[in-house]
C-alpha positions in Angstrom: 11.1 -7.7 30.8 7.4 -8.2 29.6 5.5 -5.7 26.8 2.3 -5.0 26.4 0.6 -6.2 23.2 -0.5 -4.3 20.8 -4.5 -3.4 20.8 -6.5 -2.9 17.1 -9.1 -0.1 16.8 -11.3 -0.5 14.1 -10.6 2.3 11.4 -10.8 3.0 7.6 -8.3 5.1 5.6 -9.9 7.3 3.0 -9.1 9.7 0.5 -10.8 13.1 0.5 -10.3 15.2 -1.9 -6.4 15.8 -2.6 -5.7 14.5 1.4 -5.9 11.3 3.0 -6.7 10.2 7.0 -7.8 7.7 9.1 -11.2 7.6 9.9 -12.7 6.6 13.3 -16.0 6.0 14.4 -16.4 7.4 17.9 -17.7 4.5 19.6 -15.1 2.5 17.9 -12.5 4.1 20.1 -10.7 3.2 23.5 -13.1 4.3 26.2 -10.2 6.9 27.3 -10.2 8.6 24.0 -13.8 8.8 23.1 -13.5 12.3 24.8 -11.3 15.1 24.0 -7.5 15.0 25.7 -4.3 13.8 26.4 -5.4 10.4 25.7 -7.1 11.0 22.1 -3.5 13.5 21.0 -1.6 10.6 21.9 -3.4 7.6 20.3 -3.4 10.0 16.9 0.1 10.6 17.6 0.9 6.8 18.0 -1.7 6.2 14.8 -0.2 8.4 12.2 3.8 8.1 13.4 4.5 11.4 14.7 6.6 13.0 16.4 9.0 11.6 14.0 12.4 13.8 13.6 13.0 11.5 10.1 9.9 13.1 8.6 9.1 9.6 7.0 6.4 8.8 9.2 7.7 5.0 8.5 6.3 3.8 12.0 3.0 4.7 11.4 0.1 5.5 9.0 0.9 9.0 8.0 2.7 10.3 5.0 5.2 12.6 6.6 2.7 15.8 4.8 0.3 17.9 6.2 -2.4 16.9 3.2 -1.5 13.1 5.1 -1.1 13.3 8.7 -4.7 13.3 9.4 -7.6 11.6 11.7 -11.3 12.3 11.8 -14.2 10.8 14.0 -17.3 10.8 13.1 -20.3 9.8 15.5 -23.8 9.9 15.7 -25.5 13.6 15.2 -27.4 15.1 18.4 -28.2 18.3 16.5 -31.5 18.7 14.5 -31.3 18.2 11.0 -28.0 16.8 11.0 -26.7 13.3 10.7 -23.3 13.4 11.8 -20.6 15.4 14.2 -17.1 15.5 11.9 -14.6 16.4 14.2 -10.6 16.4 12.7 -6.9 16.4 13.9 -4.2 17.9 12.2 -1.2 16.0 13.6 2.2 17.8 13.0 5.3 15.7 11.9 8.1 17.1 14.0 6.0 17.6 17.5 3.7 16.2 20.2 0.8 18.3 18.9 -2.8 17.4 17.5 -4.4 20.9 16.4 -7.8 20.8 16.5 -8.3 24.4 15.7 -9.5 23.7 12.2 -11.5 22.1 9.5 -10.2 20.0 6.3 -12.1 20.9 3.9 -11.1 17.7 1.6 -11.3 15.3 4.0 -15.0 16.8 4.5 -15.6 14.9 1.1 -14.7 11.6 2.7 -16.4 12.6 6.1 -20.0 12.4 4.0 -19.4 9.3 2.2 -18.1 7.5 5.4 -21.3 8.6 7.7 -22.6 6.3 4.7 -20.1 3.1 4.8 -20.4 3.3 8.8 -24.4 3.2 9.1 -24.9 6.7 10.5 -27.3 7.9 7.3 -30.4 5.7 7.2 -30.6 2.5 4.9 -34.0 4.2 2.8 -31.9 7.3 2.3 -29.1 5.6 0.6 -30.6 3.7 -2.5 -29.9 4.6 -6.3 -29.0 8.4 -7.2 -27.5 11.1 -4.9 -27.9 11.0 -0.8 -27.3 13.8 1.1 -25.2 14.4 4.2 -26.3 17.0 6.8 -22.6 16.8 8.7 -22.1 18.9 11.9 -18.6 20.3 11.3 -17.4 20.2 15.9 -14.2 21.9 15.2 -15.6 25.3 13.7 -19.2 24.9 14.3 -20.7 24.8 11.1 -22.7 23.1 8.6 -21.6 20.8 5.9 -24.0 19.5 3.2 -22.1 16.7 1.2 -24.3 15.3 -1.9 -23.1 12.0 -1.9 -23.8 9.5 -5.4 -25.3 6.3 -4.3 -26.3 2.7 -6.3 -27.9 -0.4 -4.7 -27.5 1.1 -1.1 -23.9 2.0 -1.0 -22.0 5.0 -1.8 -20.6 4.6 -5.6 -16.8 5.8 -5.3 -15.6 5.5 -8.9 -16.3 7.9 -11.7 -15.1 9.8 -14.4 -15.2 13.2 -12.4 -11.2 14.4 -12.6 -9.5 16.2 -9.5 -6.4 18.2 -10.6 -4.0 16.8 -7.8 -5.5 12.6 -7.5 -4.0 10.9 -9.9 -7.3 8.5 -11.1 -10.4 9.8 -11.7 -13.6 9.2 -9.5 -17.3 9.8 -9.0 -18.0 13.5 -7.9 -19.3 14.6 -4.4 -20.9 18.4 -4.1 -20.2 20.2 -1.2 -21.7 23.1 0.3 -20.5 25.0 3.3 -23.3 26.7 4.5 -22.1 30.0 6.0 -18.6 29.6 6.6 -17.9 32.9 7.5 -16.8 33.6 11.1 -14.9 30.8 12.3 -14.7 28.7 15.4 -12.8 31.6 16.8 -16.4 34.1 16.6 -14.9 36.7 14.2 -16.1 39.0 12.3 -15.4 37.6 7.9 -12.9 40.8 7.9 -11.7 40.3 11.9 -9.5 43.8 11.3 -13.2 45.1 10.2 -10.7 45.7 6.2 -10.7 44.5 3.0 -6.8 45.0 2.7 -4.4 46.1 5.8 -0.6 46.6 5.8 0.9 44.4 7.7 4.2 45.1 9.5 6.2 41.7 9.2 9.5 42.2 10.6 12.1 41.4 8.4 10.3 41.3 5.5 8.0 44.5 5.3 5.1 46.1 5.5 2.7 43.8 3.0 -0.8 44.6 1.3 -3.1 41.7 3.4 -6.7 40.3 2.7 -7.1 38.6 6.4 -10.2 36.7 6.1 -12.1 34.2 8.0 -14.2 32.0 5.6 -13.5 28.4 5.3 -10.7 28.8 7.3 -8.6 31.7 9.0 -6.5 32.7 5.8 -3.8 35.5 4.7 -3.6 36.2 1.3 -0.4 38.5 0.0 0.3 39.3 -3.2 3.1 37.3 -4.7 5.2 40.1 -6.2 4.9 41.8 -2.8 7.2 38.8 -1.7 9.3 38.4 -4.3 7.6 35.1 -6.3 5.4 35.1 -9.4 2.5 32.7 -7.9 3.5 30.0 -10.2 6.1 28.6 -8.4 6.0 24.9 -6.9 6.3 23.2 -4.6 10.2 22.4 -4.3 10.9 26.6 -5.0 9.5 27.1 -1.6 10.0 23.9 0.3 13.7 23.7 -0.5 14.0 27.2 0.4 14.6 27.3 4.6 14.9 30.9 4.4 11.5 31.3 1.9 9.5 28.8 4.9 10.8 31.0 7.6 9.3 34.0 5.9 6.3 32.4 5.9 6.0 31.4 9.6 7.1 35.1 10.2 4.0 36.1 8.1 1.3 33.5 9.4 2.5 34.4 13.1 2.3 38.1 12.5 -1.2 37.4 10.5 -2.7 35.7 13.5 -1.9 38.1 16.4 -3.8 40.9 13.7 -6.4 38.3 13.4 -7.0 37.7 17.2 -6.2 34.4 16.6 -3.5 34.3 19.1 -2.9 36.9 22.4 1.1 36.6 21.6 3.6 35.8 18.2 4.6 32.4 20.6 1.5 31.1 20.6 1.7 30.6 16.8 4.0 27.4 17.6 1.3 25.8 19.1 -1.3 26.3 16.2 0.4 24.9 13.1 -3.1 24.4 11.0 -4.4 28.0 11.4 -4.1 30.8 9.9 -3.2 29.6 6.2 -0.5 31.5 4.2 -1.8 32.4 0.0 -0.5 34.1 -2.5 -2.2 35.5 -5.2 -1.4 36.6 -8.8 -2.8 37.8 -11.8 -3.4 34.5 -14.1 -0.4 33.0 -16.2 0.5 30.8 -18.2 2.8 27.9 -16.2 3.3 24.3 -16.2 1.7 22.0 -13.3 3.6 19.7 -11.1 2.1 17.0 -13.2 3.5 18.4 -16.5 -0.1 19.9 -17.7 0.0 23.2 -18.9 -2.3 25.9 -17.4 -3.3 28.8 -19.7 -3.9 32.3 -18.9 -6.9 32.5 -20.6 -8.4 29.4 -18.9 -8.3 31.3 -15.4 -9.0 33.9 -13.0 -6.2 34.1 -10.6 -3.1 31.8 -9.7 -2.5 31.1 -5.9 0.0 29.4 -3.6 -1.5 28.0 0.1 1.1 26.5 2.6 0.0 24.2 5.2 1.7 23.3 8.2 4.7 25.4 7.0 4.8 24.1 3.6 4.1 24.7 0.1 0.3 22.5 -0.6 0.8 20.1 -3.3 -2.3 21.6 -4.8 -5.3 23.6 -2.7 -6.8 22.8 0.8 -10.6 22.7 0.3 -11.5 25.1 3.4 -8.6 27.7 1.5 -10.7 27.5 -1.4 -13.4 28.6 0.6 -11.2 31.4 1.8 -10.7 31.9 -1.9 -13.7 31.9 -3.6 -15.3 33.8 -0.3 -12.5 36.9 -1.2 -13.0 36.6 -4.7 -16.3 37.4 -4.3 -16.0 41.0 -2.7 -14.7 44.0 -4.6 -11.5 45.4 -3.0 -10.1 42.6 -1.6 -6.5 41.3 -2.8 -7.7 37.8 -4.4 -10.7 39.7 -6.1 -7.9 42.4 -7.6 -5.8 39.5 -8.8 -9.1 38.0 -9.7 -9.5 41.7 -12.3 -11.5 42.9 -9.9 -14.9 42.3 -10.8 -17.9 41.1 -9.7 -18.1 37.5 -9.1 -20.2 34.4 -7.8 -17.3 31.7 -8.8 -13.9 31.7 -9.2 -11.1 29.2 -11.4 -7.6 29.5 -10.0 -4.5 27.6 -10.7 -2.8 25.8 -8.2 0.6 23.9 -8.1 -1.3 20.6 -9.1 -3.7 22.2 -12.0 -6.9 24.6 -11.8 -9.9 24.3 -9.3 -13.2 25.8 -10.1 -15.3 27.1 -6.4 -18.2 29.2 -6.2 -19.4 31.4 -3.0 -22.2 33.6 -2.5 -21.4 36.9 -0.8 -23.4 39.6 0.2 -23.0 43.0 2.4 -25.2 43.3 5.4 -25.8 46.4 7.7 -22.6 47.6 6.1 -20.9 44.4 6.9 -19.7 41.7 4.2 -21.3 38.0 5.0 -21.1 34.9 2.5 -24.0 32.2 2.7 -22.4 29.4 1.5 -19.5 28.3 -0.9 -19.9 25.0 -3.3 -16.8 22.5 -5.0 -16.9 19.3 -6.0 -14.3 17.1 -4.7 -14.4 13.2 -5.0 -13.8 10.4 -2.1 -12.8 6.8 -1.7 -12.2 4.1 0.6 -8.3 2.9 0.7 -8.3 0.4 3.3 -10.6 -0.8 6.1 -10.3 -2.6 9.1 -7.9 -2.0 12.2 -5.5 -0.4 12.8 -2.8 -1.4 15.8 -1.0 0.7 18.7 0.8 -0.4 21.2 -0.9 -0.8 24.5 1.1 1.9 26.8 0.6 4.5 24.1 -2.1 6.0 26.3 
């Protein structure tokens, strides 16, 4: 009986933020997936190891998380004023599924210094200081300005900045999200037209809810609501079948308020949206990593699960969602926040504290934010190809 070989696609693996993926540059790819479909799911499917009921992702490049089971392609910008279309794939572990139906907001960080390494930003731009990226962001139709640091033509990846979450230290990327509000899915910020709703989840309650779509469709609950502090990590809630469960129950309840989904059994086939967060008032509590966060040297604490679990630390577009909430009076995250006025917000996360700023204003009535700024930091893990077998697609 004969096999096919395998075939290599070119591809670099990058760190973004507190995620990794594997990078692809459109042209790069088999003529079959260059467009979007059946093909494309299958070759991510077959590149990161999924589905894989071990949850090891042994057989391919994944790491059996959500912040890990990731591929972006980048290509060549048609739209004014922007140098590069970032389109990204959240594979799931357990199923046949790609969800495109997002952004990651870390892997955003990497998706600017890579439109560097792959020759999509021009050679002049790209000298000694700081370069910046106009990126297209094709899943949610958005802007993306990454301020990349640059010497002798090439993007500088080491540093001193500190990420709470990446172990080594690196040199800091800016990011602005220019108007994140009003997702993909053509939303109003507050789709329920609220700051807070209840929310009838059966089986658990009717909760307090902060629905918001900035950054990325998010939830926010209030911890106590739920029965948790929102200093808990992550093997409290990941251990916990019946505590995940809830969760599900919540998200899929969340997004049928949203209009995100026409029924609750759609919610199975869109895994990377809306996010689950919980919010509390700050305390003091000891990080995954063993550093202690003080009260006194934050605003709020909050817990995001992705892909039905617990984040090791914060997605980037939930911090939008986060510092977008923080920023108007009324809504859950600005009460845990003390309720104030704000511009920028420093929460505490499983991983340590993250410091994101958004500017929010209300506009015939109606709340908008312009754009939301964190610093994140990127770098290159590998380059070169990687291989699938032949009949994947």
């Amino acid at each position: 009986m004969s096999h096919k070989p395998q075939i290599r696609i070119p591809a670099t693996y990058m760190r973004g933020g507190t995620s990794k993926g594997v990078f692809f540059r459109l042209e790069d790819l088999p003529e079959a997936a260059r467009v979007p479909g059946e093909a494309r799911d299958k070759l991510f499917l077959r590149v990161i190891g999924s589905p894989d009921p071990y949850a090891r992702h042994i057989d391919g490049m994944g790491g059996a998380t959500s912040s890990t089971s990731k591929c972006v392609i980048l290509s060549k910008s048609t739209r004014p004023d922007h140098d590069v279309d970032y389109l990204y794939g959240q594979v799931s572990i357990d199923s046949a599924f790609v969800d495109w139906s997002g952004n990651c907001g870390n892997l955003s960080t990497a998706a600017g210094a890579f439109a560097i390494h792959a020759g999509y930003v021009d050679a002049s731009r790209a000298r000694d200081g700081v370069c910046t990226v106009r990126i297209w962001q094709a899943n949610i139709g958005k802007t993306i300005i990454a301020h990349v640091p640059v010497a002798n033509g090439e993007v500088q990846e080491t540093g001193d900045f500190e990420l709470d979450g990446v172990t080594f230290p690196a040199a800091e990327i800016v990011l602005e999200f220019m108007d994140p509000a009003e997702e993909g899915d053509g939303g109003a910020m507050f789709p329920t037209g609220n700051l807070v709703d209840d929310l009838d989840v059966p089986g658990v309650g009717t909760l307090k809810a902060t629905m918001i779509n900035a950054g990325i469709p998010t939830v926010f609950v209030n911890a106590a609501d739920i029965g948790y502090t929102g200093t808990e990590l992550q093997d409290a809630i990941n251990n916990d079948a019946g505590a995940l469960a809830m969760f599900e129950t919540i998200r899929a309840h969340g997004a049928l308020r949203m209009g995100l989904i026409r029924s609750l059994d759609e919610a199975a086939k869109r895994q990377h949206t809306p996010k689950v967060a919980f919010v509390a008032p700050p305390q003091d509590y000891v990080a995954s990593s063993g550093k202690h966060v003080k009260a006194s040297d934050i605003d709020l604490v909050v817990r995001a699960l992705s892909m039905g679990k617990l984040h090791h630390a914060m997605m980037g577009t939930c911090a939008v969602a986060i510092a977008t909430a923080a920023a108007v009076p009324g809504t859950l995250v600005n009460l845990a926040a003390g309720g104030v006025e704000r511009n920028a917000v420093r929460f505490g996360h499983p991983s340590g504290t993250l410091r994101v700023g958004a500017e929010a204003r209300q506009v015939n009535g109606e709340w908008t934010v312009t754009k939301a700024v964190m610093s994140r930091s990127a770098r290159i893990l590998m380059e070169g190809w990687v291989r699938v077998p032949a009949d994947t697609f």
